[in-house]
Backbone as a ProteinNet text record, in pm:
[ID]
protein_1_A
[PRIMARY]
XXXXXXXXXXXXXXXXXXXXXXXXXXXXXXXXXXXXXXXXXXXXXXXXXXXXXXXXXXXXXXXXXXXXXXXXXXXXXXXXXXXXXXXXXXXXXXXXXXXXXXXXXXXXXXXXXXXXXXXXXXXXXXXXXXXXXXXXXXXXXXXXXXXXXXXXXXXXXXXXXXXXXXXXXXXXXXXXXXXXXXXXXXXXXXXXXXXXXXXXXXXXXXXXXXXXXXXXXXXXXXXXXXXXXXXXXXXXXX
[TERTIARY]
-176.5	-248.1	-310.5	-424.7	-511.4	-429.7	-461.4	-418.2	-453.3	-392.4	-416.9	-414.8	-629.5	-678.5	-724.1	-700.3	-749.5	-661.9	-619.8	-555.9	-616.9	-673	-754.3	-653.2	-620.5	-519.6	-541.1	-462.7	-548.7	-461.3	-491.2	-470.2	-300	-359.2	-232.2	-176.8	-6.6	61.7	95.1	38.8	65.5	62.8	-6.8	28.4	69.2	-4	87.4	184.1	319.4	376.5	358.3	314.4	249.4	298.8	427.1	552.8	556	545.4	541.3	466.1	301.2	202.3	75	93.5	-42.5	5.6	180.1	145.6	161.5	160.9	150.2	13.7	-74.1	-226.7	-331	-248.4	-299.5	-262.3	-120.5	-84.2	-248.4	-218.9	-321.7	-441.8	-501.5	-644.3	-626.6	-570.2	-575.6	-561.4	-473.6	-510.9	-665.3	-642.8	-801.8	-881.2	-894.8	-1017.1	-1025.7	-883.9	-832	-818.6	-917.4	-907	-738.4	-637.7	-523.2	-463.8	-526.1	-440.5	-356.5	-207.5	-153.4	-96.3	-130.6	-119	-204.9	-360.6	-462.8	-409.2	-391.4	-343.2	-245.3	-142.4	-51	-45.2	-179.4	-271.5	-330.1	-418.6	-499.8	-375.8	-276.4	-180.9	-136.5	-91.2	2.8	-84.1	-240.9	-330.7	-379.9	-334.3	-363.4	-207.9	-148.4	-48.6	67	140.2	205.4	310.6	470.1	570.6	631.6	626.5	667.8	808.2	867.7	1045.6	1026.3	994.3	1068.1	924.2	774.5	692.2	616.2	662.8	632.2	481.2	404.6	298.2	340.4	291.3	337.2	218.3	278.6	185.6	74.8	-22.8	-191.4	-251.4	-213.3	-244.8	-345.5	-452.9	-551.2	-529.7	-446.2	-455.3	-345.7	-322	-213.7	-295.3	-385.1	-519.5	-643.1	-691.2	-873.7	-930.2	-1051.5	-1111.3	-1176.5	-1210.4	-1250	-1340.6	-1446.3	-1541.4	-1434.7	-1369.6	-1299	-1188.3	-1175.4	-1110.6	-1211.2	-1317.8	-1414	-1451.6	-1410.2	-1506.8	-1382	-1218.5	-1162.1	-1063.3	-1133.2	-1073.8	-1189.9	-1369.4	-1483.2	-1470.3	-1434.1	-1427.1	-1360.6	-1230	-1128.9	-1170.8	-1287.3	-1283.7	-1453.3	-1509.7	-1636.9	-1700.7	-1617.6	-1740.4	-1745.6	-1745.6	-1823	-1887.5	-1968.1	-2080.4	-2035.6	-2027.5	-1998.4	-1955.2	-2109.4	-2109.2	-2097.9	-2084.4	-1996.6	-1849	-1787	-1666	-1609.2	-1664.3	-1676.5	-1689.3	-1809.7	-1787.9	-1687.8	-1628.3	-1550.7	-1372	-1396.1	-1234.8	-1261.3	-1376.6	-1374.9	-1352.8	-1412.4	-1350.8	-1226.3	-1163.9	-1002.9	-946.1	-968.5	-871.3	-871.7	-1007.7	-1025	-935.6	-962.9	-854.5	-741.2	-688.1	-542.2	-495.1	-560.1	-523.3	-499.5	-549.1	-522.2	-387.9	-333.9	-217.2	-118.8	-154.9	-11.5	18.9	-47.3	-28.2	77.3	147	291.2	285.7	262.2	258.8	418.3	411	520.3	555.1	518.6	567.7	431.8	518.4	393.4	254.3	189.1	49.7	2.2	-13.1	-78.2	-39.9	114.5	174.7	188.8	208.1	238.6	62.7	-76.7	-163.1	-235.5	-136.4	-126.7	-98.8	62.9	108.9	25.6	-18.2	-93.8	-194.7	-266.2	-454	-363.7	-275.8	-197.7	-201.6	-157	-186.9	-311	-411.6	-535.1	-626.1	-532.2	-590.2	-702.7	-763	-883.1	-809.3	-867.5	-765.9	-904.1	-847.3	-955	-866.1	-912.7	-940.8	-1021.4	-941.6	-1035	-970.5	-1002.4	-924	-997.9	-946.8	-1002.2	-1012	-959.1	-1011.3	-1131.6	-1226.4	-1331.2	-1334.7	-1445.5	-1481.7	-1411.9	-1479.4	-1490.5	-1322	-1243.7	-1065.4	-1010.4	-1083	-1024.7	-1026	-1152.6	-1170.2	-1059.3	-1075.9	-1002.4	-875.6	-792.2	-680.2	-622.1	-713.2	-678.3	-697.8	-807	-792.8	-693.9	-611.8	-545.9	-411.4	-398.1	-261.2	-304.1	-439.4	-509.5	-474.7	-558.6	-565.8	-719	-811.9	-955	-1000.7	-951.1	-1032.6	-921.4	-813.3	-784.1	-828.1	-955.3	-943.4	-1105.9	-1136.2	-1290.3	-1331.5	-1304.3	-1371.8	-1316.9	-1361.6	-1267.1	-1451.3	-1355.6	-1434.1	-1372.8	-1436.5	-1398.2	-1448.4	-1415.1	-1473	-1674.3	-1680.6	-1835.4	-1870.3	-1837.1	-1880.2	-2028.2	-2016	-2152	-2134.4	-1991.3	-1928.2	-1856.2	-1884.3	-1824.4	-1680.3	-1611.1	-1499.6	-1403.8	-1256.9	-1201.2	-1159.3	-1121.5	-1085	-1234.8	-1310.5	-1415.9	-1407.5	-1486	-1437.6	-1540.4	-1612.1	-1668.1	-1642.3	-1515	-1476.8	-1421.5	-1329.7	-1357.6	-1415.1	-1534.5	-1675.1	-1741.4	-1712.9	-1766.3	-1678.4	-1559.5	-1458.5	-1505	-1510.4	-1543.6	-1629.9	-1767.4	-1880.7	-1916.1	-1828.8	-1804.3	-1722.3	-1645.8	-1529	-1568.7	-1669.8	-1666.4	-1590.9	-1499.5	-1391.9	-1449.9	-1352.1	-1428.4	-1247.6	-1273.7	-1166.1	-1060.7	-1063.9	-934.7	-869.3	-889.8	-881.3	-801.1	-815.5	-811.6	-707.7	-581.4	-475.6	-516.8	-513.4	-519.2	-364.7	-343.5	-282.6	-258.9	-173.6	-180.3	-28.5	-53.7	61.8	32.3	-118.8	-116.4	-207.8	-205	-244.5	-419.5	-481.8	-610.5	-633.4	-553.7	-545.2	-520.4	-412.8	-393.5	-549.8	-567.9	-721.3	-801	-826	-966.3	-949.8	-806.7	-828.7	-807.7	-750.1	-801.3	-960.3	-1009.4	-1177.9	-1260.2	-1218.2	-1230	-1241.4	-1112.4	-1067.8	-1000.4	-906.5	-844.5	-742.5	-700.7	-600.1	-456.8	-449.8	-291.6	-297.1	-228.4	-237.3	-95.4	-74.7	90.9	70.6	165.3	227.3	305.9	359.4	394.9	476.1	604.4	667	667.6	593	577.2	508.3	419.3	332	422.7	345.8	377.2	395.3	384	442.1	585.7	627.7	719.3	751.5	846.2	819.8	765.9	790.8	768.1	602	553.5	439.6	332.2	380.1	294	325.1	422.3	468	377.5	342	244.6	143.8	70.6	-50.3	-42.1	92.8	86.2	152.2	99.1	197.8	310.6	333.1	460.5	476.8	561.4	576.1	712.9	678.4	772.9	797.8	913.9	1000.5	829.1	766.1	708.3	586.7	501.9	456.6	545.1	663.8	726.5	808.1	778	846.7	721.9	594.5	502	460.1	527.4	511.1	658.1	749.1	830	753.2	692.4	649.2	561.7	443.3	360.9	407.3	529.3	607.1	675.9	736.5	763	631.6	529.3	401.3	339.4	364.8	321.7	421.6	549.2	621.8	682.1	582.3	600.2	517.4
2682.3	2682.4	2818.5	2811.5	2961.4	3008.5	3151.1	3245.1	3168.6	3173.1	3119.9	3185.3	3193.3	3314.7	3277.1	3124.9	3057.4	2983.6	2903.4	2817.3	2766.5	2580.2	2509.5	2444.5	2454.5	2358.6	2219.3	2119.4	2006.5	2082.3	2031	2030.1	1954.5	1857.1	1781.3	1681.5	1742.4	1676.5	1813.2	1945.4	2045.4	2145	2200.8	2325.7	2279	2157.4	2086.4	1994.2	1991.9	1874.2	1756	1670	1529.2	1465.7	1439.7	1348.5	1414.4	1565.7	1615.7	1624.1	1610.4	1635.3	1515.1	1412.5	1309	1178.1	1116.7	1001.7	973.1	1101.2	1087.7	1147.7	1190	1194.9	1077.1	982	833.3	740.6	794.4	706.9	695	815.3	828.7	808.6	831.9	750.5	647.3	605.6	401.3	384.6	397.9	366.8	381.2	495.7	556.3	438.3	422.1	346	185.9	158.3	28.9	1.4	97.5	50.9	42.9	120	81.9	-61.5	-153.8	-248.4	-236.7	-194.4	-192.4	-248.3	-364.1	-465.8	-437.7	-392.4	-389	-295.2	-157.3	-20.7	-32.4	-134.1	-136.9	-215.8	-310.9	-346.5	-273.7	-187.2	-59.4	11.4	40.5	146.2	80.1	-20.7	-131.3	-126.6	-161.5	-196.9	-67.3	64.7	185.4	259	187.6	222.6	221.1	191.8	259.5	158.4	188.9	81.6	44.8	-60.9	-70	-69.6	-69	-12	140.6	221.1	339.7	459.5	416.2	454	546.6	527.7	646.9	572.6	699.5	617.4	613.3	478.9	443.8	576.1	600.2	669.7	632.6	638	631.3	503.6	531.9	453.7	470.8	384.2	444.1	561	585.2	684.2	806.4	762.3	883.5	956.4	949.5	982.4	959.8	883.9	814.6	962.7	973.6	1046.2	970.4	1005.6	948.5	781.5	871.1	733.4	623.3	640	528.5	464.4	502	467.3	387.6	445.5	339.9	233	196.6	96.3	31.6	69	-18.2	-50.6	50.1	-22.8	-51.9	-5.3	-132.9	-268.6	-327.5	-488.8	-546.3	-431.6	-448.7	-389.5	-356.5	-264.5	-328.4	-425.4	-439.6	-428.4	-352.7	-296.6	-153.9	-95	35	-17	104.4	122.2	217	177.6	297.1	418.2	436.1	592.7	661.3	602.9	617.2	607.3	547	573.3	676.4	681.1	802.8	943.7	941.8	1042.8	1074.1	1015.2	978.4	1022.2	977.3	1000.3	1105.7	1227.1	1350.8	1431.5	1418.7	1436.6	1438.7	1359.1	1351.8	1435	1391.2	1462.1	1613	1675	1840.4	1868.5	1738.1	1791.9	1776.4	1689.7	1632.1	1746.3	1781.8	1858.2	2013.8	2043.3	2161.4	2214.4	2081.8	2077.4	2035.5	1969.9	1877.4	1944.7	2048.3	2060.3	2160.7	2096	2174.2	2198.8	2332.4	2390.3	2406.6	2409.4	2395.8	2502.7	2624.6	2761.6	2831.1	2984.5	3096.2	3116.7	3007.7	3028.9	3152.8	3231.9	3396.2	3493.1	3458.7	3542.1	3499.3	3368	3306.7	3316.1	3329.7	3342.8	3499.8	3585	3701.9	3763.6	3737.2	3747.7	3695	3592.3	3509.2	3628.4	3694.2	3774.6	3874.6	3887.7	4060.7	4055.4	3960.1	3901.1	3935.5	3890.1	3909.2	3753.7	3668.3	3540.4	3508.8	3379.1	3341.1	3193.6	3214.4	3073.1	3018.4	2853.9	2798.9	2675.2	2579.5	2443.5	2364	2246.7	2096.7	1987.1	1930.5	1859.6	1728.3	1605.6	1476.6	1464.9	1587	1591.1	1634.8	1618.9	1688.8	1838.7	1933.4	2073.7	2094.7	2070.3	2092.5	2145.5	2025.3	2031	2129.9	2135.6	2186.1	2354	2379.7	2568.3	2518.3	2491.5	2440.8	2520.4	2444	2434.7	2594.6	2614.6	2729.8	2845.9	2855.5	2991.1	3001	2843.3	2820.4	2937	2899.6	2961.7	3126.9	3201.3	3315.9	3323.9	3208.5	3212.4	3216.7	3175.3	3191.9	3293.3	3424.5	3535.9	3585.4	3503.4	3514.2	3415	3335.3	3204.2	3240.6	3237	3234.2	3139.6	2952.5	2876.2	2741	2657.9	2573.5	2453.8	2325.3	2218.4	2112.9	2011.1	1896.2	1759.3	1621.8	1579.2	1555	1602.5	1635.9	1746.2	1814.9	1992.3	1928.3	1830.7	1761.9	1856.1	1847	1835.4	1688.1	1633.2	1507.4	1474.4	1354.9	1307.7	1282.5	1308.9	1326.6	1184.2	1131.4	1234.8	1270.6	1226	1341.5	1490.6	1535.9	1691.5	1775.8	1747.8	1834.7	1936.5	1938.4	1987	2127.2	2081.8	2211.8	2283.2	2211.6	2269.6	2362.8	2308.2	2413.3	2527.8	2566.7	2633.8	2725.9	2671.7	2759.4	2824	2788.7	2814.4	2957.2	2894.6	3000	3116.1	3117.3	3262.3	3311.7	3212.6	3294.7	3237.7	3149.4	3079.3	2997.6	2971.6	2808.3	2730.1	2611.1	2558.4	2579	2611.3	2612.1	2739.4	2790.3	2896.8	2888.8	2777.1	2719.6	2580.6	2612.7	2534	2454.2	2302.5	2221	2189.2	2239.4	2186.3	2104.3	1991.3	1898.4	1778.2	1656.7	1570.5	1445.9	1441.4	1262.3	1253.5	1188.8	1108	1172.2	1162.9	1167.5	1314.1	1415.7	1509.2	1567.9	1515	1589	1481.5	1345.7	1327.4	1436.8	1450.5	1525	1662	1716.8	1852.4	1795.8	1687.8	1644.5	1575.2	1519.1	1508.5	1649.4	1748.2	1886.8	1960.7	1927.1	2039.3	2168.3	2132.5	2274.6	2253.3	2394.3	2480.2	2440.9	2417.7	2293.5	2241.5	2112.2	2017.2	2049.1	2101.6	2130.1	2026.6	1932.2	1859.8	1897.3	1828.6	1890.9	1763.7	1772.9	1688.1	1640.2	1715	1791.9	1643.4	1540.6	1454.1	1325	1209.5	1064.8	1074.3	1128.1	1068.4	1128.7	1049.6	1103.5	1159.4	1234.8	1285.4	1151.4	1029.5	1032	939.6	943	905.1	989.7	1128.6	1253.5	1274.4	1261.7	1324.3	1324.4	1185.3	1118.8	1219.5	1224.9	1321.4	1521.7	1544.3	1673.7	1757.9	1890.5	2002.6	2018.2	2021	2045.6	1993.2	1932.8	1869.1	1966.1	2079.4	2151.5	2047.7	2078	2048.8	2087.8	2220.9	2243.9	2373.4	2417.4	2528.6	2653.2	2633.7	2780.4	2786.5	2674.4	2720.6	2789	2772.6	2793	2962.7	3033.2	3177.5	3211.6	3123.2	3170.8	3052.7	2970.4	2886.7	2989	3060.9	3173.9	3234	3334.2	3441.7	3385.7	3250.2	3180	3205.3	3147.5	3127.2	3240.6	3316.2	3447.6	3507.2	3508.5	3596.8	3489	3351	3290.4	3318.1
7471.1	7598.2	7623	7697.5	7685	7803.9	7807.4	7908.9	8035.4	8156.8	8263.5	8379.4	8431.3	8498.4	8638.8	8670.4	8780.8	8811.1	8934.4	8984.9	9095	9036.9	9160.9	9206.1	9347.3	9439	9484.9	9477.7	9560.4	9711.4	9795	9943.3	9996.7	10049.1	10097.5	9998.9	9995.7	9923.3	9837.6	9832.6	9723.9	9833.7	9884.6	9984.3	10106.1	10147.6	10283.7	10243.4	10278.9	10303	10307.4	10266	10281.8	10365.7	10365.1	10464.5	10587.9	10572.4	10714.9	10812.2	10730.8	10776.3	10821.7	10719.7	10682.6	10778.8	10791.8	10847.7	11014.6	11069.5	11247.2	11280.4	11204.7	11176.2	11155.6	11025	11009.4	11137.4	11182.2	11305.3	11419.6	11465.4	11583	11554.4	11391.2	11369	11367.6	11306.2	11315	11434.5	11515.8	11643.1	11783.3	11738	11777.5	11745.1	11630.4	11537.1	11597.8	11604.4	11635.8	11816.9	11873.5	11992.5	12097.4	12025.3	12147.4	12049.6	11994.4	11924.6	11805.4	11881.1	11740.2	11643.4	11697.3	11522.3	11439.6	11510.4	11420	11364.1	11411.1	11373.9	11270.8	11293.3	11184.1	11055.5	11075.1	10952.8	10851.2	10909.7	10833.1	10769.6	10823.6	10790.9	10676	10628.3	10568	10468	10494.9	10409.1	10282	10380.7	10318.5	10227.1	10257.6	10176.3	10201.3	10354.9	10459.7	10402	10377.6	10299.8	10494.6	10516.3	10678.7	10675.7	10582.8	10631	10625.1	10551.2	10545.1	10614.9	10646.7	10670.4	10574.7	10508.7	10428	10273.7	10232.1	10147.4	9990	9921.7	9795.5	9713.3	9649.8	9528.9	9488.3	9507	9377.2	9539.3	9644	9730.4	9784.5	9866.7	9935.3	10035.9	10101.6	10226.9	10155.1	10061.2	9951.9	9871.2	9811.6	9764.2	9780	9858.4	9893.7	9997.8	9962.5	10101.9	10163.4	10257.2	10394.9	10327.7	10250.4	10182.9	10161.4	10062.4	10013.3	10134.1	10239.4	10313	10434.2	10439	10512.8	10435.7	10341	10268.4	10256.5	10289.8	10269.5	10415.3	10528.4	10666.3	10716.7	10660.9	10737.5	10756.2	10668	10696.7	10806.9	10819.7	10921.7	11067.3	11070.4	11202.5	11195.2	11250.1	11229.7	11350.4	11431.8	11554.7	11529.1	11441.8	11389.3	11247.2	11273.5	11149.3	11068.9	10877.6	10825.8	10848.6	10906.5	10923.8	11002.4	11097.8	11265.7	11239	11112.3	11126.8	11010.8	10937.3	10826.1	10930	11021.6	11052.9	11163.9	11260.7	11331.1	11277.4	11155.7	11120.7	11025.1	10993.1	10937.2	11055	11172.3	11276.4	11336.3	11370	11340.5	11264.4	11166.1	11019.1	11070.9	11120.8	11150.1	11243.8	11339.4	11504.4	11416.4	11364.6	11379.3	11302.4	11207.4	11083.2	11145.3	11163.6	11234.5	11317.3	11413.6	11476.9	11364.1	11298.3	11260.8	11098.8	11039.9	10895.2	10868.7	10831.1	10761.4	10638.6	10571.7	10489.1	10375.7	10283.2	10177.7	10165.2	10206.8	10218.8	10321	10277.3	10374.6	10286.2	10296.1	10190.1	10208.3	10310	10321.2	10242.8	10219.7	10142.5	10004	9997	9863.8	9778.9	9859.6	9774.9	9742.7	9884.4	9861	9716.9	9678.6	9596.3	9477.6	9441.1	9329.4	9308.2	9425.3	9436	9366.7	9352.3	9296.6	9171.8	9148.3	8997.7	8893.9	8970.6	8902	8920.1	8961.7	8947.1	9042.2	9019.4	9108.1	9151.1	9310.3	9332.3	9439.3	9435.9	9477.1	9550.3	9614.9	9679.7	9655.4	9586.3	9550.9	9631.2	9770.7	9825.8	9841.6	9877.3	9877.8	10057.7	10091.1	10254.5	10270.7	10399.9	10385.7	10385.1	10396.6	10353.5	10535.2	10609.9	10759.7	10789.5	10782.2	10782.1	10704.9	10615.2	10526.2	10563.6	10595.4	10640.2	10772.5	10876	10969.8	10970.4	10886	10846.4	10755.6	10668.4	10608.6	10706.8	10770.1	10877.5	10979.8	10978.6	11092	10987.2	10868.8	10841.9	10747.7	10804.5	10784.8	10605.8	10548.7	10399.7	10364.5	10399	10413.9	10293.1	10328	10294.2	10096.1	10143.6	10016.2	9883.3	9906	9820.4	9815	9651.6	9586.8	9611.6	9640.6	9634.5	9695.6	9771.1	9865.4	9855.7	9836.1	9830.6	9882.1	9970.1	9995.2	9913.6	9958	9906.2	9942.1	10004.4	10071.4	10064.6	9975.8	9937.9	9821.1	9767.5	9681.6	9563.3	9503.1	9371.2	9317.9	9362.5	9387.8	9449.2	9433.6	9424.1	9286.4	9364.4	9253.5	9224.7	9074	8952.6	8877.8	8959.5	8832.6	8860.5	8714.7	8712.9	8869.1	8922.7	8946.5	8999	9068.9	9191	9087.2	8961.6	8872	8821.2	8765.9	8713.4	8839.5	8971.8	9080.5	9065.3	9122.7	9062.7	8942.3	8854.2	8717.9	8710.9	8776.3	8777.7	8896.9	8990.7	9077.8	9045.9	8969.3	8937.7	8845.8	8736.9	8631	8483	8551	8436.4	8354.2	8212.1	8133.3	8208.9	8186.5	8239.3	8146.8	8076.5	7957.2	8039.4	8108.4	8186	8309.5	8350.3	8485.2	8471.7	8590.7	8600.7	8692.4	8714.7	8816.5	8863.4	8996.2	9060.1	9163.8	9171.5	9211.3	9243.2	9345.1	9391	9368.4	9301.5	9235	9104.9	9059.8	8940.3	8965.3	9039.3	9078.1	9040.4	9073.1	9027.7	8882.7	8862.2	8662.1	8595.6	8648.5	8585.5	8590	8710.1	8745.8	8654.2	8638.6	8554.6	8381.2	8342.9	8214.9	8160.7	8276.8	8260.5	8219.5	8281.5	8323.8	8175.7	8134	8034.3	8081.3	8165.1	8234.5	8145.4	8116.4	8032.1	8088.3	8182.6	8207.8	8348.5	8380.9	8482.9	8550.9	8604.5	8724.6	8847	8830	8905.3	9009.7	9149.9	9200.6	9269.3	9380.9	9438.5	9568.2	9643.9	9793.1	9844.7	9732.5	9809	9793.8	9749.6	9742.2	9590.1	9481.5	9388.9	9299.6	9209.9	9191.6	9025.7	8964.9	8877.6	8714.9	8768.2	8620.9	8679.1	8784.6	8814	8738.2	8778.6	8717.4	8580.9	8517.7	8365.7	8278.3	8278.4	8158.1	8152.7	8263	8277.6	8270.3	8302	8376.8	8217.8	8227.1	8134.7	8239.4	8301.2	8362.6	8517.6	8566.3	8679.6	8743.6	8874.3	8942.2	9101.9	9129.9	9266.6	9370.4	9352.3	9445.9	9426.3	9504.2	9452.9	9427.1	9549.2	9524.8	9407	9292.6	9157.7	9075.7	9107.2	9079.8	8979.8	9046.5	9050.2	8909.9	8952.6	8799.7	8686	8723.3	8586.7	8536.8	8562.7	8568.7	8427.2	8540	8453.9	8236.6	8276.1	8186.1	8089.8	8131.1	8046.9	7954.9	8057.6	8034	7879.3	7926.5	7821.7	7718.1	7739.8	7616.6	7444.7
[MASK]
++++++++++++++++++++++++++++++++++++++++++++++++++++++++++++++++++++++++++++++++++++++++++++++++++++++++++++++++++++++++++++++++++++++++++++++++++++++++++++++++++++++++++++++++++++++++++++++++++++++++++++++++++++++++++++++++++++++++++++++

């Protein structure tokens, strides 16, 4: 494996908490969306992934990985007094408010990407949330000014698992991807950095899937990011 001089993050499920953060966010959009009806509300939820005993989202699910697009095209049918794109934009909206209050971080990212910039590394954001939430959210926990490159899925690198969101990344720091670690909490992710050609795929536990969901795909699958920094060291003085 080549030296490793970049690290692209996905978002939620790897620096946020997923369980802590994503399903009292989906709560209040589906409802929102759904007018106050919450059967409807608890349709969309069910329909997006939501297991109704334990609440929690199945792995490789729509609302466990989809961005906003793929989630209008699969709660439009269900909600047919909005238009597309009244509700696309509507729930990028949301996601910014909600996201902002409700995102629980997997450690002190200020410090934890502090530490990484000491390094030498180039670190970035490839999230399946939009760009908007996404700055949002990072200035909310004063990480902004430490990160070369932050994309949503509407940054017009595309959606993941295609590569683009790395090829932006690369293109931006300077890196070839063999260079560049994708990190990540679903399947959508170790794709997007094997389409890519990134120099290794790190898995992570923090979201909806679980270790042998990721194995197949990942060089290494950790508990969390904060093992992140001794996998590093390992690599290094291998």
């Amino acid at each position: 494996m080549s030296a490793i001089r970049g690290l692209l993050f996905d978002k939620d499920g790897t620096l946020l908490d997923f369980n802590a953060t994503w399903p009292p966010i989906y709560d209040r959009v589906a409802l929102e969306l759904a007018a106050g009806d919450m059967e409807l509300a608890r349709r969309l939820l069910e329909h997006g992934g939501r297991d109704p005993l334990s609440g929690r989202y199945r792995a490789g699910s729509l609302l466990a990985q989809g961005n906003t697009d793929d989630i209008a095209d699969q709660w439009g049918p269900m909600l047919p007094a909005w238009q597309r794109h009244e509700l696309i934009e509507r729930m990028d909206r949301l996601f910014a408010e909600e996201g902002v209050v409700a995102s629980a971080p997997v450690l002190d990212l200020a410090a934890f990407f502090t530490r990484l910039k000491a390094r030498g590394l180039k670190l970035g954001i490839a999230t399946s949330d939009n760009e908007r939430a996404t700055r949002a959210i990072l200035d909310r926990f004063q990480t902004l000014h430490l990160l070369d490159f932050i994309a949503g899925y509407d940054s017009g690198h595309g959606a993941k698992p295609t590569p683009g969101m790395v090829r932006g990344f690369c293109d931006a720091v300077g890196l070839p991807p063999a260079a560049v670690a994708m990190i990540g909490d679903n399947r959508h992710d170790m794709e997007m950095g094997h389409r890519a050609g990134c120099g290794a795929m790190i898995g992570v536990l923090t979201g909806t899937s679980a270790a042998e969901d990721l194995s197949p795909l990942a060089t290494v699958v950790l508990d969390s990011i904060a093992a992140l920094e001794a996998w590093l060291d390992s690599e290094s003085a291998a």
